[in-house]
Backbone as CSV, one residue per row, in Angstrom:
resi,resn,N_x,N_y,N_z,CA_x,CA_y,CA_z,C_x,C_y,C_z
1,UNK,-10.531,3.465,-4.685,-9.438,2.604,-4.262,-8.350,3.472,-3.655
2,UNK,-7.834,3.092,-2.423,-6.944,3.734,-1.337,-5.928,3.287,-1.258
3,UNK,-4.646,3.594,-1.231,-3.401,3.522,-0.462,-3.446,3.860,0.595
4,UNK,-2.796,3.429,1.615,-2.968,3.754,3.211,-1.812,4.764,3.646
5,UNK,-0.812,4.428,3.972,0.746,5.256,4.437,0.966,6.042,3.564
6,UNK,0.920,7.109,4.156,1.317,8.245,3.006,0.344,8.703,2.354
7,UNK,-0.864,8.274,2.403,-1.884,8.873,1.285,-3.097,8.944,2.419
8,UNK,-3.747,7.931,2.867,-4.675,8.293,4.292,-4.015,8.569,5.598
9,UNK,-2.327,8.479,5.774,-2.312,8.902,7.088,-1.184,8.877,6.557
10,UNK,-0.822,9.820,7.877,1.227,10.330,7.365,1.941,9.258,8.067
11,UNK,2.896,9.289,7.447,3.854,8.207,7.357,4.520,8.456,9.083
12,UNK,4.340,7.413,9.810,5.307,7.884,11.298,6.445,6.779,11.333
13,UNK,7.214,7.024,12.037,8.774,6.605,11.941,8.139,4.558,13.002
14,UNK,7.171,5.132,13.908,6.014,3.718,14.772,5.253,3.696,13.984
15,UNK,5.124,2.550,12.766,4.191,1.983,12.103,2.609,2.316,12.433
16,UNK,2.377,1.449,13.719,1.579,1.275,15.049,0.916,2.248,15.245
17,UNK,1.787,3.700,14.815,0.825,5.213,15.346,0.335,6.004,14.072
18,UNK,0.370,4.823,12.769,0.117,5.617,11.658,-1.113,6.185,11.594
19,UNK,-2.246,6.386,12.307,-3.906,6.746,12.105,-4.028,7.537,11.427
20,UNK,-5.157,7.544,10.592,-5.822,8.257,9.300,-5.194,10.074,9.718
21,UNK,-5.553,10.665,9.022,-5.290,12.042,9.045,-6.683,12.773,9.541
22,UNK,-6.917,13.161,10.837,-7.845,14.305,10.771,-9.429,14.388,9.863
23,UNK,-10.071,14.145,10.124,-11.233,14.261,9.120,-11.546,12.725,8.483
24,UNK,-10.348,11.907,7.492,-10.916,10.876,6.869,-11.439,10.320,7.091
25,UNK,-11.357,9.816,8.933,-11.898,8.272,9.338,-13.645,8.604,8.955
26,UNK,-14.111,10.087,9.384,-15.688,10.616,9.189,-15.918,10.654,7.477
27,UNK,-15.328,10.911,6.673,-15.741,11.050,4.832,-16.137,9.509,4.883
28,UNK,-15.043,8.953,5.079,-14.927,7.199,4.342,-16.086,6.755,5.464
29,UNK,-16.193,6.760,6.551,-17.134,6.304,7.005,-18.516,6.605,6.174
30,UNK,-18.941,7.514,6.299,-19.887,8.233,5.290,-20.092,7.361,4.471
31,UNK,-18.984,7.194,3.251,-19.193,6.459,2.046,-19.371,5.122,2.023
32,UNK,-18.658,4.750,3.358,-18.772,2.870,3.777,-20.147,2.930,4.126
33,UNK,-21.131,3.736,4.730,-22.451,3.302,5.199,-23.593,4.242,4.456
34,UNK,-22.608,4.830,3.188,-23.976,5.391,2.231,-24.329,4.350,0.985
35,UNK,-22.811,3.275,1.347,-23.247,2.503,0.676,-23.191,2.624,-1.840
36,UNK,-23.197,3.840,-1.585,-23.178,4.474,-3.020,-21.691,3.973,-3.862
37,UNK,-20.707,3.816,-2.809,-19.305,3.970,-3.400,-18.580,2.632,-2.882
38,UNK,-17.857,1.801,-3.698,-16.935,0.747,-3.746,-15.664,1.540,-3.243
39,UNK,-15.747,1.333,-1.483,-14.379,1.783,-0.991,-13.480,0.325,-0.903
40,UNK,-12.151,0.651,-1.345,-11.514,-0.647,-1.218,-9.719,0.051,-0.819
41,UNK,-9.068,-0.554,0.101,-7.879,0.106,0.763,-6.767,-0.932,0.185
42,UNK,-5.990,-0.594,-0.616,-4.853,-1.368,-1.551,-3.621,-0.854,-1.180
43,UNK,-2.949,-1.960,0.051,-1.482,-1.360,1.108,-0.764,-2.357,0.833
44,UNK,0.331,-2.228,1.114,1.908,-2.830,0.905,1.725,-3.828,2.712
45,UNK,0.720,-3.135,3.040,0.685,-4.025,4.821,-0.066,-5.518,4.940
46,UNK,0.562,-5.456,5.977,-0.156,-6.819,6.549,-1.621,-6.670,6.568
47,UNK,-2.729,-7.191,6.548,-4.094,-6.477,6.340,-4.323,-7.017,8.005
48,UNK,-3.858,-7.978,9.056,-4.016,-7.837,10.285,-3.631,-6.617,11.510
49,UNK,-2.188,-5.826,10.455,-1.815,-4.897,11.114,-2.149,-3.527,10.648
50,UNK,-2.975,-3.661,9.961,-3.762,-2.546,8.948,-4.381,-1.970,9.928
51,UNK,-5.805,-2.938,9.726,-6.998,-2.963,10.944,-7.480,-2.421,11.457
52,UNK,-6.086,-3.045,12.893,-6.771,-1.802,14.019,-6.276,-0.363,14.286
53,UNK,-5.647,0.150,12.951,-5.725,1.756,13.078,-6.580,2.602,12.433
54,UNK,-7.722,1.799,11.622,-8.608,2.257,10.919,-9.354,2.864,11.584
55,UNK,-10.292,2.410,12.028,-11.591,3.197,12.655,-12.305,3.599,11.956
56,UNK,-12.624,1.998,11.205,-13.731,2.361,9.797,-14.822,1.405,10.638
57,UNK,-16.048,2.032,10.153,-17.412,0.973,10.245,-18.434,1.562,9.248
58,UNK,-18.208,0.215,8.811,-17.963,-1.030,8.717,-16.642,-0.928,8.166
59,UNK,-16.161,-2.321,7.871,-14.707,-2.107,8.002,-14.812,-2.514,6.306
60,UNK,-14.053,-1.723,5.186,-14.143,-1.821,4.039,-13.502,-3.111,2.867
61,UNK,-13.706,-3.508,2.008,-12.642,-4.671,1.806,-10.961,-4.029,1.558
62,UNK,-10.290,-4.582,1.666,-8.577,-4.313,1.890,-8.192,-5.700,1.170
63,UNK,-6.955,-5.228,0.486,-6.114,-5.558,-0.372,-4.661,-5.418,0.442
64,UNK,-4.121,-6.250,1.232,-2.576,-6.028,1.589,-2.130,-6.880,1.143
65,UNK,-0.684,-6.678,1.852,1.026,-7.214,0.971,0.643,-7.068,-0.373
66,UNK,0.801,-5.750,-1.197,0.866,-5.815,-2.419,0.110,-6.558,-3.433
67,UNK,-1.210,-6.821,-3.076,-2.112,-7.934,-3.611,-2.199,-9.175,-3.247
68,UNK,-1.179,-9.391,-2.576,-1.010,-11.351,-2.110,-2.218,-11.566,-1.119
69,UNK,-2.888,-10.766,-0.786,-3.953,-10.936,0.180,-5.440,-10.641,-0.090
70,UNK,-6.335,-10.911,0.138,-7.681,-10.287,0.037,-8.417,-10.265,1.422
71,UNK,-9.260,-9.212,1.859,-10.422,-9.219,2.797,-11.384,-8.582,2.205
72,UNK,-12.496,-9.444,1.905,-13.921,-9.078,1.293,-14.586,-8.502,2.943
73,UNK,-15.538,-7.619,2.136,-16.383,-7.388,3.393,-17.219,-8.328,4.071
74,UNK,-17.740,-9.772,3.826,-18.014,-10.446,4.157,-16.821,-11.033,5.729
75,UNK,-15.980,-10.983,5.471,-15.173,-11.484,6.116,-13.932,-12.137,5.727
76,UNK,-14.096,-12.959,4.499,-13.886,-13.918,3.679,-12.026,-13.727,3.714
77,UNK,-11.192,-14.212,3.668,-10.008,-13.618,3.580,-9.171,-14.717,3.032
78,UNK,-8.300,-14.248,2.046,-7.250,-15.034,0.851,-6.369,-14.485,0.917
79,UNK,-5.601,-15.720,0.985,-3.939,-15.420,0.734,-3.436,-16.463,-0.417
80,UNK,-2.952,-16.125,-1.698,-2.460,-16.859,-2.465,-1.346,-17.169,-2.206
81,UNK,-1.271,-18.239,-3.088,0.214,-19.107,-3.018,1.361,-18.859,-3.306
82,UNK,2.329,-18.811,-2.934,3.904,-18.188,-3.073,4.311,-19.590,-3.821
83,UNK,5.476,-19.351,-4.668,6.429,-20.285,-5.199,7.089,-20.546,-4.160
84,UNK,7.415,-22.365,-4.025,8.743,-22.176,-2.671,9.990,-21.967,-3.075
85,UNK,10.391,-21.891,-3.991,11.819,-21.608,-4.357,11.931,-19.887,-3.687
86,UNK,10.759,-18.831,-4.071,10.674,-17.421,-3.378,10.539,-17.529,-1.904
87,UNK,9.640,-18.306,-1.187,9.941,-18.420,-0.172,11.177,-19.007,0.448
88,UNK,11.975,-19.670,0.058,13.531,-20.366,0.418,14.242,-18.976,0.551
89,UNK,14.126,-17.933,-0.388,15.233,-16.525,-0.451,14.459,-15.518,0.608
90,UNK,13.210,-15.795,0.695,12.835,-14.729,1.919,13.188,-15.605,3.030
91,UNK,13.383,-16.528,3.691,13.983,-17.444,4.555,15.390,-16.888,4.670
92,UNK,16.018,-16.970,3.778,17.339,-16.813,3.502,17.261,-15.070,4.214
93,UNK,16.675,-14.258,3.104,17.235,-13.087,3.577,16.660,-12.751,5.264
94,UNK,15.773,-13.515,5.932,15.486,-13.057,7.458,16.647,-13.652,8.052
95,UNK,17.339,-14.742,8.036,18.138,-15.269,8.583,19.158,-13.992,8.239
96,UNK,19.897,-13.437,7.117,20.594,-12.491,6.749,20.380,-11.262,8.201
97,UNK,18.853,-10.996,7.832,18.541,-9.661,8.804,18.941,-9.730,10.274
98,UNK,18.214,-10.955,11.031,18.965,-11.318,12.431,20.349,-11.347,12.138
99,UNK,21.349,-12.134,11.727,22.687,-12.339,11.995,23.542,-10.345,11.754
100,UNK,22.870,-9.737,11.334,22.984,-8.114,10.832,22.289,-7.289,12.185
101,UNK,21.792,-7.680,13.182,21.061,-7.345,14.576,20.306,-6.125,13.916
102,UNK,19.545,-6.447,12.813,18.315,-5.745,12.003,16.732,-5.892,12.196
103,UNK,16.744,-7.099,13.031,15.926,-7.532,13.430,14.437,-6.692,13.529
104,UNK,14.674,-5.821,14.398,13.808,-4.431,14.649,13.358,-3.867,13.661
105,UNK,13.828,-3.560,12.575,14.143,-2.708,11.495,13.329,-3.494,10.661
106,UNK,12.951,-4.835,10.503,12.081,-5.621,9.637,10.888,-5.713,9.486
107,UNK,9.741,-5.750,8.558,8.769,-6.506,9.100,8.582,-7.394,7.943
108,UNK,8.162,-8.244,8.716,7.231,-9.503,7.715,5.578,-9.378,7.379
109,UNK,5.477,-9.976,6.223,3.977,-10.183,5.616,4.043,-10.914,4.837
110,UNK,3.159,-11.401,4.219,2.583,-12.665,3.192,3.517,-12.314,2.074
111,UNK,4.667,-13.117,1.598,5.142,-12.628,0.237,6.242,-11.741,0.017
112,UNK,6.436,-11.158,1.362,7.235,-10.122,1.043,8.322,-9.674,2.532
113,UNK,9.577,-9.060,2.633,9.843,-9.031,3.749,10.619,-7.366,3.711
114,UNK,10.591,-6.581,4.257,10.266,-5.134,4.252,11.395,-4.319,5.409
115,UNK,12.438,-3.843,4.770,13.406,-3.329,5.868,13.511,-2.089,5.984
116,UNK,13.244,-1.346,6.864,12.676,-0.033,7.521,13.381,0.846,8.114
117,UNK,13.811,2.045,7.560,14.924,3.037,8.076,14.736,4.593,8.417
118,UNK,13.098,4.223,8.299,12.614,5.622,8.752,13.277,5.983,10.010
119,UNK,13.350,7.399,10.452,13.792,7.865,11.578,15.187,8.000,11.797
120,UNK,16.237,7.256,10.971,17.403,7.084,11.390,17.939,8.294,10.547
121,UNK,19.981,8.247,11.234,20.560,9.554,10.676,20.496,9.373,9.028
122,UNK,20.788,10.217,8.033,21.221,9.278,6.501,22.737,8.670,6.682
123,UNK,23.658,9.158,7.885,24.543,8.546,7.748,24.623,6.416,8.109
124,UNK,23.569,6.092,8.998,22.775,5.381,9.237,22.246,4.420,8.186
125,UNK,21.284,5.187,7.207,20.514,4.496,6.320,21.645,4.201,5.250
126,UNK,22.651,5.086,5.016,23.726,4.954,4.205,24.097,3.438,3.938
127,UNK,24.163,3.360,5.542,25.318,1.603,6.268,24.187,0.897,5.537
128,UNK,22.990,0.691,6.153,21.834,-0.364,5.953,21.835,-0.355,4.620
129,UNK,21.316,0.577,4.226,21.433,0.293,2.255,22.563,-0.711,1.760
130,UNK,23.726,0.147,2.073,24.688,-0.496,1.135,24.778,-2.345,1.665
131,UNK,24.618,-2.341,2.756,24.638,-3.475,2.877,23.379,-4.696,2.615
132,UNK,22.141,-4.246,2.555,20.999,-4.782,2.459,21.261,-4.989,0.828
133,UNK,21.525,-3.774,0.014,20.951,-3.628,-1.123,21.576,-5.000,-2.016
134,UNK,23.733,-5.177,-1.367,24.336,-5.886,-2.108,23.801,-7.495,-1.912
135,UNK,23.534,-7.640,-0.728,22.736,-9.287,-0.496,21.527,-9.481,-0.706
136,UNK,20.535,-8.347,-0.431,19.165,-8.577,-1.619,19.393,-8.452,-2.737
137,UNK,20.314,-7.800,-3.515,20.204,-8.046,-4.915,20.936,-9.543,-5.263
138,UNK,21.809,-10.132,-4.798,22.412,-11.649,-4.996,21.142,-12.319,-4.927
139,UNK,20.542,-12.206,-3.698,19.518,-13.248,-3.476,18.195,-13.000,-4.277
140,UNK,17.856,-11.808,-4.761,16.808,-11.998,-6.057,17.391,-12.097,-7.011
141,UNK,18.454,-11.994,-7.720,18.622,-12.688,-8.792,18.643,-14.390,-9.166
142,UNK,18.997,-15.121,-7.317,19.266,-16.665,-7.261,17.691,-17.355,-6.834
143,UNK,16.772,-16.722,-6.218,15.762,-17.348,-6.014,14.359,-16.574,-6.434
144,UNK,14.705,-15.581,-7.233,13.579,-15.036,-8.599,12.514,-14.135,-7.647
145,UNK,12.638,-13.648,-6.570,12.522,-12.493,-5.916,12.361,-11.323,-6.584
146,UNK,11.526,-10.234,-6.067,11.902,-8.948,-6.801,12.209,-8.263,-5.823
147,UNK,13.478,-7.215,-6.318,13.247,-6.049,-4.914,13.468,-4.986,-5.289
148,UNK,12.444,-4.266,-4.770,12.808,-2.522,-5.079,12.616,-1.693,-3.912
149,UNK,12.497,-0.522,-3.968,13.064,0.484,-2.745,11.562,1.106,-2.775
150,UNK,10.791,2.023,-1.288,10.014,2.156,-1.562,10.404,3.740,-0.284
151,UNK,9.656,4.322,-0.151,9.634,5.563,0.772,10.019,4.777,2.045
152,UNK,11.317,5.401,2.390,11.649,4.779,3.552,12.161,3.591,4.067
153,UNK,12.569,2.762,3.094,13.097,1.380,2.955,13.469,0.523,1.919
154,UNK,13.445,-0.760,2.057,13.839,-1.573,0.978,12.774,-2.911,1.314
155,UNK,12.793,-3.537,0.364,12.066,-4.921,0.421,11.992,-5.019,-0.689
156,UNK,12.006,-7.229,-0.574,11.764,-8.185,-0.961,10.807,-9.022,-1.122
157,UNK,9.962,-9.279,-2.738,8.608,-9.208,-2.924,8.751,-10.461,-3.608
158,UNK,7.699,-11.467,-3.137,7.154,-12.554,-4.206,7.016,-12.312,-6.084
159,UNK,7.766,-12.472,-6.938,7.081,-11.737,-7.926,5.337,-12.294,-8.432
160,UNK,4.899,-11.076,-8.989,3.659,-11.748,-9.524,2.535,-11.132,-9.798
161,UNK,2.356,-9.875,-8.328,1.172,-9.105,-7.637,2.150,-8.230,-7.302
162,UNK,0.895,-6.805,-7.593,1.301,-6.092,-7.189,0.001,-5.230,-6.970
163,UNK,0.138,-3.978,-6.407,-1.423,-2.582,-6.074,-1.717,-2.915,-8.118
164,UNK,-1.127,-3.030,-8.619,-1.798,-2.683,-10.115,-3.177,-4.268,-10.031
165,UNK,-2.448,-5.305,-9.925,-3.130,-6.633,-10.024,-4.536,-6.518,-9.368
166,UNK,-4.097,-6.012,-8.052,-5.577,-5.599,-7.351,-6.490,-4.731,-8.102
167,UNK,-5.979,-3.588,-8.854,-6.787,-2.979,-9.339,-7.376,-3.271,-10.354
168,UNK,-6.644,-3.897,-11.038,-7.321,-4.491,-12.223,-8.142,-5.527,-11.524
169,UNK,-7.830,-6.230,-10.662,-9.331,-7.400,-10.287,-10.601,-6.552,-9.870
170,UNK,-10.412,-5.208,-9.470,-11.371,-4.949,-9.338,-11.963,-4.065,-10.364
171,UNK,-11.521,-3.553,-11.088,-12.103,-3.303,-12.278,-12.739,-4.188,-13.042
172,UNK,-11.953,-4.881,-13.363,-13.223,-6.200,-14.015,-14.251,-6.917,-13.042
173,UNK,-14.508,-6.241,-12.009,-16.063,-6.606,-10.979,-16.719,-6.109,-11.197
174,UNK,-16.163,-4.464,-11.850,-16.969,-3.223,-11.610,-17.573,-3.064,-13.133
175,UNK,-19.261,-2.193,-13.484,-19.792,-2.837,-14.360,-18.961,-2.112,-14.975
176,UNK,-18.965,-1.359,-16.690,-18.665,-0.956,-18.318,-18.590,0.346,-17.400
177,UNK,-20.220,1.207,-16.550,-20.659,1.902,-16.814,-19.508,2.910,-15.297
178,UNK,-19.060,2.460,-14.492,-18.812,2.846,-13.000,-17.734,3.887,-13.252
179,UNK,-17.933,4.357,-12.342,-16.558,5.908,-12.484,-15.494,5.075,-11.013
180,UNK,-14.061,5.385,-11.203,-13.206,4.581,-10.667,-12.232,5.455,-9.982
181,UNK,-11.050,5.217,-9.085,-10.083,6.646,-8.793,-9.206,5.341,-8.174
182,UNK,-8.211,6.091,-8.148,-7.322,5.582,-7.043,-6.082,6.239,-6.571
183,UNK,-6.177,6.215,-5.550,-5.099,7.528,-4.869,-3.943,6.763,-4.162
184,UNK,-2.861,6.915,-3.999,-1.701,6.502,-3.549,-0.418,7.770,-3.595
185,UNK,0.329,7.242,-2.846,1.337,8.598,-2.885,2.967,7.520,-3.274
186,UNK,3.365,6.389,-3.171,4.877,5.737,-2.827,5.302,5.176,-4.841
187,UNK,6.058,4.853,-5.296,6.377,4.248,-6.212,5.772,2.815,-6.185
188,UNK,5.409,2.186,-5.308,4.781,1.496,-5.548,3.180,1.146,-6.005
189,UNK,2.721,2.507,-5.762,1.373,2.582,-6.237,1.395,3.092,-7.947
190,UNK,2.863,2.915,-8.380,2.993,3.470,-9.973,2.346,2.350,-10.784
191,UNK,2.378,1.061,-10.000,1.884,0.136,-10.856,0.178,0.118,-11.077
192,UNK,-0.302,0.488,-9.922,-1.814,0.912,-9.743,-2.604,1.718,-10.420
193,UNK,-1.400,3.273,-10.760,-1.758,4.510,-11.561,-2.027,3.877,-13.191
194,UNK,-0.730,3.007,-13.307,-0.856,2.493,-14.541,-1.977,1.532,-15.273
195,UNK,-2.298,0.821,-14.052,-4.004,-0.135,-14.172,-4.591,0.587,-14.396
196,UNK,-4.968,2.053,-13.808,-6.043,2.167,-13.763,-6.235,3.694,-15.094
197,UNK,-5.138,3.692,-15.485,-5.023,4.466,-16.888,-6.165,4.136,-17.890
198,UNK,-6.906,5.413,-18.607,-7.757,5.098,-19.318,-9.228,4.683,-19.050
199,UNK,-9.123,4.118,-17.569,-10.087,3.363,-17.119,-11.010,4.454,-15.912
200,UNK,-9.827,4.719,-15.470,-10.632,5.728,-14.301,-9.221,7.060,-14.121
201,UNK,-9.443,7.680,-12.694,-8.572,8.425,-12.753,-7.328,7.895,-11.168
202,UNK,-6.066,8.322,-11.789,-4.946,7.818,-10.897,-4.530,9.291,-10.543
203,UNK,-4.607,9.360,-8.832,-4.646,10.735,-8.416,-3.599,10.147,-7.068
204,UNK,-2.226,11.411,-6.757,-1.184,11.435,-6.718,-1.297,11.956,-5.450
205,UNK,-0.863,11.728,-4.090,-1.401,12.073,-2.931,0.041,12.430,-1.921
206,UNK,0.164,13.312,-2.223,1.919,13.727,-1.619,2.072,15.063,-1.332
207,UNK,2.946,15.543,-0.317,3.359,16.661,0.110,4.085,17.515,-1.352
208,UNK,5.034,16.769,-2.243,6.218,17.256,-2.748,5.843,16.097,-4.493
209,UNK,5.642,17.175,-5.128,5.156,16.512,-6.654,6.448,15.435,-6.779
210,UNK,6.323,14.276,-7.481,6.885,13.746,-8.823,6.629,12.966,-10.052
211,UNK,7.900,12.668,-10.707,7.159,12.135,-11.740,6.402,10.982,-11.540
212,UNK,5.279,10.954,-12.465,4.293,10.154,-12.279,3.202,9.497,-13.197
213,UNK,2.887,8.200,-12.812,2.007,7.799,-14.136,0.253,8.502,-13.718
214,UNK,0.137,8.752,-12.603,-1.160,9.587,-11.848,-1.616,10.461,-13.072
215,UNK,-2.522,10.546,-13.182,-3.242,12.087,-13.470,-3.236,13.299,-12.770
216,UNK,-3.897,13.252,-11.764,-3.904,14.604,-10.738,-2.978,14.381,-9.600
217,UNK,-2.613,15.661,-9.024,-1.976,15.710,-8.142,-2.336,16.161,-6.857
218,UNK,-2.982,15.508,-5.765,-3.299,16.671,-4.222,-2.117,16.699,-3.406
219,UNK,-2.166,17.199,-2.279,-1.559,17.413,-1.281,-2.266,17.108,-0.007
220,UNK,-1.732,16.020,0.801,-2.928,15.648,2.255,-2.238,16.840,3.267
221,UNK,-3.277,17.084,4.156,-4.401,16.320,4.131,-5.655,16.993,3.409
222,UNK,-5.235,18.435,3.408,-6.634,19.317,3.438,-7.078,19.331,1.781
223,UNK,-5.982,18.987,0.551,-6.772,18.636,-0.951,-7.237,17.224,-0.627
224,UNK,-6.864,16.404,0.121,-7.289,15.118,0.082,-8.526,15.145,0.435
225,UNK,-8.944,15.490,1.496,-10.251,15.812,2.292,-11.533,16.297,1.355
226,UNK,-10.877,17.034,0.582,-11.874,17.854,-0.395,-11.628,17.006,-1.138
227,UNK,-11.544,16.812,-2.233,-11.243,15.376,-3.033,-12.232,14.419,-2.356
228,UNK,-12.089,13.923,-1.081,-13.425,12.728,-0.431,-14.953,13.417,-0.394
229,UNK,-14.750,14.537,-0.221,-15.925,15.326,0.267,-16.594,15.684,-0.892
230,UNK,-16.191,16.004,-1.942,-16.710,16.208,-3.293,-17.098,15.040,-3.788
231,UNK,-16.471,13.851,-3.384,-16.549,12.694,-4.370,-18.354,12.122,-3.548
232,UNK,-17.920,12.286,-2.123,-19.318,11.703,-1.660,-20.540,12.580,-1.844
233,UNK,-20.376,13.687,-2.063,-21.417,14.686,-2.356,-22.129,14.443,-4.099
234,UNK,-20.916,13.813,-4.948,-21.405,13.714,-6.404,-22.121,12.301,-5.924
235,UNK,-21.854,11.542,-5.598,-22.806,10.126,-5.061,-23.746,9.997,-4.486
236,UNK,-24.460,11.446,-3.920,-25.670,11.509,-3.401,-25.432,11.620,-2.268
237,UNK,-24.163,12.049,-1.393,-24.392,12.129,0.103,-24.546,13.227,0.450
238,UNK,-24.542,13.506,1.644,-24.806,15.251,2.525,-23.662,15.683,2.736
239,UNK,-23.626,16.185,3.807,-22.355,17.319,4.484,-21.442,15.924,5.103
C-alpha cells in the first residue's frame, strides 16, 4: 500500500508535473503484472487527477480523497456519501476562497477542499494561514468538518475516512496469512501507520526524519527503490 506525493514522486509546487521518481513506474509495473503482490495507491487526490501521471499497466486499484473514494481494478469506482450538513461548510468555505481571490490556490475533491501554498514566499503563506486557518476553524467547529494542515497546505475534510480506513478495508480482504507494508511520507498517512501497526509494517518515506507512528524509515528515491526491488525479488520476481 502506497502514498503518492511525497513518497512515489516529489512533491512539485504544479501538482500536474508530480510523476513517479526515476525507476518506480518499472518496479511497480513489475509487481502489477507479476501479479504476486496486492499493489494498492492510498492519496489525499482526486483518483481522476491521480491517473494520468502514473504510467502504470495495468493501472493498480487506488484509494483517493482520503478514502472517500475507491477504484478496483476491475474498473468499478465508489464514492461514498458525505453528510449534507459537511457539505453546506465546504460550500461555504469555497465561496470564502473565491471572495479571498484564492481561487488558484484550491483544489477540490470528493469530501474535502485543499488550500495550497507550495512555492510561495513564507512571508506569503504567513497571510494565507492566518487567514484560512481563523475561518476554517469557525466553520469546522459549526458544520462538523475536520481540518488539519498537511505538507504544504491546509484543508477541509468530511469527517469519517481517512488513509487508515482504507487500510484497514484492506486488511480485512487480505487472508490471516499475507505480509502487508505501507509507505507514506505527510501526517496524514499517521493514521495509516497506525492501521497498519502490529499487522504489517508502516515504513516512513521522507528526505528529513520525524516523529512517527511508522516503523522504518527510507529516504526517496534511491532507499525507496531498493525497498521495491527487494520486496519484488522476495515474491518471486527477477531483476
Amino acid at each position: 500500500m502506497l502514498d503518492y506525493d511525497g513518497t512515489l514522486a516529489p512533491f512539485r509546487v504544479q501538482a500536474e508535473k508530480a510523476v513517479p521518481y526515476p525507476g518506480v513506474r518499472s518496479i511497480l509495473n513489475k509487481l502489477l503484472k507479476g501479479q504476486r503482490t496486492r499493489v494498492v495507491l492510498i492519496s489525499g487526490r482526486w483518483t481522476k487527477d491521480l491517473i494520468p501521471l502514473l504510467g502504470f499497466d495495468p493501472l493498480p486499484e487506488i484509494w483517493g480523497s482520503h478514502g472517500w473514494e475507491r477504484l478496483r481494478t476491475d474498473g468499478t469506482h465508489q464514492i461514498a456519501e458525505f453528510d449534507e450538513r459537511a457539505l453546506i461548510g465546504l460550500a461555504e468555505a469555497d465561496r470564502w476562497v473565491e471572495e479571498k481571490g484564492l481561487a488558484d490556490r484550491c483544489e477540490h475533491k470528493p469530501g474535502c477542499l485543499a488550500l495550497h501554498w507550495r512555492g510561495l514566499t513564507q512571508e506569503k503563506i504567513r497571510g494565507i494561514h492566518s487567514k484560512a486557518i481563523t475561518k476554517w476553524t469557525l466553520l469546522a467547529k459549526k458544520t462538523g468538518l475536520m481540518l488539519s494542515e498537511f505538507d504544504g497546505g491546509l484543508e477541509l475534510r468530511v469527517p469519517g475516512r481517512n488513509k487508515g480506513y482504507a487500510v484497514k478495508t484492506i486488511l480485512a480482504e487480505m487472508g490471516n496469512d499475507s505480509v502487508a507494508a505501507y509507505l507514506g511520507d505527510d501526517i496524514t498517512d499517521e493514521d495509516a501507520f497506525k492501521a497498519i501497526k502490529g499487522k504489517g509494517l508502516g515504513i516512513l518515506v521522507r528526505d528529513e526524519y520525524r516523529s512517527t507512528a511508522a516503523d522504518l524509515w527510507l529516504t526517496p528515491p534511491e532507499e525507496l527503490l531498493e525497498f521495491l526491488l527487494r520486496w519484488h525479488k522476495t515474491r518471486g520476481g527477477g531483476r
